[in-house]
Each structure stands twice: as C-alpha cells, then as structure tokens.
C-alpha positions, 0 to 999 in steps of 0.5 A: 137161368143163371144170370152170372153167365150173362157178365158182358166182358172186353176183348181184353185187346186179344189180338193186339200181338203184346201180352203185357197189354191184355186186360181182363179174361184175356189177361186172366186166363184160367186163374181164380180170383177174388173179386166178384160182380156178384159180391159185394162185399169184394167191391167194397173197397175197390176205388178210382183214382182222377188219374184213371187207377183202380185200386182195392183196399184189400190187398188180394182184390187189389193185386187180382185188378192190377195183376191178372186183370190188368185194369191199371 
C-alpha cells in the first residue's frame, strides 16, 4: 500500500464560479511543485504569520504556497 496517495485534499472551492478563488489541487492542476508532505526538508522553512499568511523561506516552495496553491 502506497500511503502517499491517501493525502486528504479540499475541494480547493471547485464550483464557486471564480478561478482566482481556487486553492490547492484545484488551483494547481497539473503543475509540478516543490513542497511535499513526505519531505521534510521542503517544510522546513514554511512558516504562518498571526494574520493567517503562509509563507516559505525558500523562494520556490514559497511561490508553490502562495502561486498555484493559493494558500495566501
């Protein structure tokens, strides 16, 4: 049994008519990117804000939260 195909994911708001407001696989489609619930090490520098922001000190990861992700 592989377990990295038992992630839970959102709905990523599929449905709500807006693309800008898509988040996560929704948002992401079919584009590769870095950070990865498996590794570590690609966590490791991802870190919130008090305001709710979620940000990365690696300037991939960060754009792979905030870009096709949308989790800002």
């Amino acid at each position: 049994m592989d377990y990295k195909n038992m992630f839970a994911v959102c709905s990523g708001n599929r449905g709500c008519g807006c693309e800008e407001k898509l988040t996560c696989d929704a948002r992401k489609g079919n584009d590769a990117i870095k950070v990865n619930p498996c590794d570590e090490s690609t966590l490791r520098g991802i870190t919130y804000k008090s305001n709710g922001i979620i940000q990365s000190s690696d300037p991939v990861i960060d754009e792979d939260l905030n870009q096709r992700l949308n989790l800002k």
